[in-house]
N, CA, C and O of each residue as an XYZ file, in Angstrom:
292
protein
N      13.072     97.272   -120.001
C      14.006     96.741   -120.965
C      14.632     97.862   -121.796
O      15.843     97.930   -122.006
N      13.740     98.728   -122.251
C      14.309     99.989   -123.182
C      15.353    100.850   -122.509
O      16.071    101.616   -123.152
N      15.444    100.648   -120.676
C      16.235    101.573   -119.637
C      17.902    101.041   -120.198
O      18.873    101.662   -120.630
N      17.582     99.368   -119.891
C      18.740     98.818   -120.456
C      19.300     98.924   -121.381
O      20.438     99.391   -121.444
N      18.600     98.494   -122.379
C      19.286     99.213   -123.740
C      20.146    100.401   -123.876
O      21.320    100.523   -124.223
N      19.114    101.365   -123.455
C      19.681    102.751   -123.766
C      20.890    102.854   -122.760
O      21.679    103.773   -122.979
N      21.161    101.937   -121.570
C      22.377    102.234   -120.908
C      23.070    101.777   -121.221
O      24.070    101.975   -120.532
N      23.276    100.902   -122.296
C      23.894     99.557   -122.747
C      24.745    100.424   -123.782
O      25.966    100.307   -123.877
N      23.704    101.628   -124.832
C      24.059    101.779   -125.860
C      25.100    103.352   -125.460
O      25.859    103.995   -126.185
N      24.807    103.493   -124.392
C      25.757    105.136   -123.796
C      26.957    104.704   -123.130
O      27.633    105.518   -122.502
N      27.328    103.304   -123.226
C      28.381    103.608   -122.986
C      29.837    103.790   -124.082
O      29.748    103.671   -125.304
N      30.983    104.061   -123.433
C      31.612    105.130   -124.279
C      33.092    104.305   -124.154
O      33.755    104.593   -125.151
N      33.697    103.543   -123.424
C      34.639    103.448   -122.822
C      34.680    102.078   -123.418
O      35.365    101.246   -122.822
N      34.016    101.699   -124.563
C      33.963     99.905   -124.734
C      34.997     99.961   -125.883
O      35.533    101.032   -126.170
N      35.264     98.883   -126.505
C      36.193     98.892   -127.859
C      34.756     97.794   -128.977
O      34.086     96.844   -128.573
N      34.752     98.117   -129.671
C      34.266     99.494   -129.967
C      33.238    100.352   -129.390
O      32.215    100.004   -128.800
N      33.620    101.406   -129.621
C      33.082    102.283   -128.845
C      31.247    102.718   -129.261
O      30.870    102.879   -130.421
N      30.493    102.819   -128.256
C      29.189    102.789   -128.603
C      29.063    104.312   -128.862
O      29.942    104.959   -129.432
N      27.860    104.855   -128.382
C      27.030    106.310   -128.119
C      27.840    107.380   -127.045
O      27.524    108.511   -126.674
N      28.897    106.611   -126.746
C      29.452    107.474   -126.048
C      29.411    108.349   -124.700
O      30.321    108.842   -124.032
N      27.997    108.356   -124.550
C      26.902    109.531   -123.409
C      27.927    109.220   -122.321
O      28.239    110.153   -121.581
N      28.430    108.151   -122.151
C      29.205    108.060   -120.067
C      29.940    107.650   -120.279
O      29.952    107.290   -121.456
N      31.075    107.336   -119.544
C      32.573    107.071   -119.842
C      32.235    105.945   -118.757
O      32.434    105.943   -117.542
N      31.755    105.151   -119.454
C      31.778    103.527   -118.832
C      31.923    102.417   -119.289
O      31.573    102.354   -120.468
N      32.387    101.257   -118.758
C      33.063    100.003   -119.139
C      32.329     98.684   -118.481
O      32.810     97.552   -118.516
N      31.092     99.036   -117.883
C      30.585     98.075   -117.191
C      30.407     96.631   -118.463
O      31.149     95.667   -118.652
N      29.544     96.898   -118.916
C      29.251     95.814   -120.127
C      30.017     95.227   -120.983
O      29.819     94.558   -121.997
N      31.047     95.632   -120.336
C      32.259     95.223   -121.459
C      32.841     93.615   -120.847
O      32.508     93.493   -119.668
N      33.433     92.677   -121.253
C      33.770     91.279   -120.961
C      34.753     91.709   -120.099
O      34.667     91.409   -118.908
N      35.757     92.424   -120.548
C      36.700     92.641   -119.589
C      36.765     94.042   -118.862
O      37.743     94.376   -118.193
N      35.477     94.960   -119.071
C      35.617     96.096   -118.244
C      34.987     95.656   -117.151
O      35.698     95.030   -116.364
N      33.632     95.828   -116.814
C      32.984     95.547   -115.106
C      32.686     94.331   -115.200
O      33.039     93.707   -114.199
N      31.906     93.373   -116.406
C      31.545     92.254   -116.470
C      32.754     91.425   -115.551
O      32.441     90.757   -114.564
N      33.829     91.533   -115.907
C      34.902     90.063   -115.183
C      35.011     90.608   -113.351
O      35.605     89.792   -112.646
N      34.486     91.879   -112.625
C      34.578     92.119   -111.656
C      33.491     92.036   -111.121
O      33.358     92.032   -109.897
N      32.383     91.945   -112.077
C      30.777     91.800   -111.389
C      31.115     89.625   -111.130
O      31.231     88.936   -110.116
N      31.147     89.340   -112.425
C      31.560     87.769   -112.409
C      32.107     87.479   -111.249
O      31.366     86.730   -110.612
N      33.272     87.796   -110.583
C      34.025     87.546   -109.382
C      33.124     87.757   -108.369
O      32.591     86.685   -108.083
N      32.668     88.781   -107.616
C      31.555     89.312   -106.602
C      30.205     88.621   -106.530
O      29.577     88.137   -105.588
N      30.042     88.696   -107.398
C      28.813     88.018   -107.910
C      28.115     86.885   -108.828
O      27.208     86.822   -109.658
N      29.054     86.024   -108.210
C      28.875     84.389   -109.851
C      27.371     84.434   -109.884
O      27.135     84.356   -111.090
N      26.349     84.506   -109.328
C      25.518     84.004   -109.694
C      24.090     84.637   -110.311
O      23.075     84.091   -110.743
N      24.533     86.223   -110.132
C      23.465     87.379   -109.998
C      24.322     88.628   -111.233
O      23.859     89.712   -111.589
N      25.212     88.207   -111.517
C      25.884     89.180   -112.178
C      25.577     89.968   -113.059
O      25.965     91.130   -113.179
N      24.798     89.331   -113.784
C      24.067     89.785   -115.131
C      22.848     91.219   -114.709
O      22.546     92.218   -115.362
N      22.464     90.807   -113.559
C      21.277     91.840   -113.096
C      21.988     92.781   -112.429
O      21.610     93.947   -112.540
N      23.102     92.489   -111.639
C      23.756     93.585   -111.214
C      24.440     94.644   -112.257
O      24.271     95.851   -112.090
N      25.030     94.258   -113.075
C      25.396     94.696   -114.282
C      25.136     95.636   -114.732
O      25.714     96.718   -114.829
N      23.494     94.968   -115.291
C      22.556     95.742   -116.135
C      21.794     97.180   -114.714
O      21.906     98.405   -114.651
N      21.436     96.659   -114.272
C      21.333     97.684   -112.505
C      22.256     98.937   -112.745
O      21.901     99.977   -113.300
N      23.380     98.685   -112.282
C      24.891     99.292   -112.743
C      24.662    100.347   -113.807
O      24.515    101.554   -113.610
N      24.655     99.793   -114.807
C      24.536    100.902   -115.835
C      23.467    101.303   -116.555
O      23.418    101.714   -117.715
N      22.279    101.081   -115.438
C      21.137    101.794   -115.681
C      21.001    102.945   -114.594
O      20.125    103.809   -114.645
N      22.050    102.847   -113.526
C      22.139    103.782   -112.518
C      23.214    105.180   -113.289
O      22.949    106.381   -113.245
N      24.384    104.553   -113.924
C      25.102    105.827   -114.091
C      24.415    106.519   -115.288
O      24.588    107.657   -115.724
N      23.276    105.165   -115.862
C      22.798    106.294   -117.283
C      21.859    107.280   -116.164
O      22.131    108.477   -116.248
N      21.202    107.053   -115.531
C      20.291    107.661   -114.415
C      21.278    109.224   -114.066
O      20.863    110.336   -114.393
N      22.231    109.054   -113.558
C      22.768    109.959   -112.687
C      23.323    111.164   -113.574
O      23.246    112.381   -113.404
N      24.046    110.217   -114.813
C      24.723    111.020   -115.862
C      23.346    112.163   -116.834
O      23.758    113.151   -117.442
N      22.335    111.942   -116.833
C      21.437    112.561   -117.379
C      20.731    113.806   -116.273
O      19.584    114.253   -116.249
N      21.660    114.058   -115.603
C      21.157    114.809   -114.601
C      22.099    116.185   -114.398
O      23.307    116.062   -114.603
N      21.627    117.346   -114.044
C      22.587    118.293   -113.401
C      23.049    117.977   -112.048
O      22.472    117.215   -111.272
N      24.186    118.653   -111.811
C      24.366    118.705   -110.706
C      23.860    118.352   -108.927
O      24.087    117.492   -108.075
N      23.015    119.688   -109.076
C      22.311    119.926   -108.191
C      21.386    119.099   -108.411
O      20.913    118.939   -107.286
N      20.548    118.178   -109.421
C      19.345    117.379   -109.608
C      20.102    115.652   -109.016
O      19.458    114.797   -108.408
N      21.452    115.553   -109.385
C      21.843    114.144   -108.679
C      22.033    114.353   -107.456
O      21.980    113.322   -106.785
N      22.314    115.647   -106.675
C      22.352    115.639   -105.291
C      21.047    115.564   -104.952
O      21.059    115.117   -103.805
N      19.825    115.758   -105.314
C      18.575    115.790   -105.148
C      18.057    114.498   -105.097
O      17.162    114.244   -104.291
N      18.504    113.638   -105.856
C      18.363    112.241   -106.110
C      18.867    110.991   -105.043
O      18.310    109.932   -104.753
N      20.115    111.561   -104.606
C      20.860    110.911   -103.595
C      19.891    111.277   -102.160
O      19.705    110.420   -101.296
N      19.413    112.448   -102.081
C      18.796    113.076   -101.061
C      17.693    112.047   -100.791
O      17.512    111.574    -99.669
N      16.728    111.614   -102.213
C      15.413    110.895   -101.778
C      15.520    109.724   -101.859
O      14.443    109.144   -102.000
N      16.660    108.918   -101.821
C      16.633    107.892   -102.140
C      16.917    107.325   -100.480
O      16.985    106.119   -100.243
């Protein structure tokens, strides 16, 4: 739950604007939320939260450590 949060609270791209850490719009009603809604009526909410617990994931990383990541996954 705290993963969520903290991805919830980095994003940067919302009106108003949160913590800033990633230049993302997922959580927003009309940033990813209305395109997760479409794809996904029924699961959306988990995909979502998934979503921007992945770019907080990736964005906290160097370079070479997200290619490392992509590698073991």
């Amino acid at each position: 739950m705290l993963q969520f949060f903290v991805a919830w609270a980095g994003e940067g791209l919302t009106d108003p604007s949160r913590l800033n850490w990633w230049s993302t719009q997922l959580l927003d009603e009309w940033g990813g939320e209305d395109l997760f809604k479409r794809l996904l009526p029924r699961t959306f909410e988990w995909a979502l939260l998934e979503a921007t617990r992945q770019v907080a994931n990736t964005s906290c990383l160097s370079p070479e450590e997200s290619k490392m990541m992509i590698i073991l996954k």
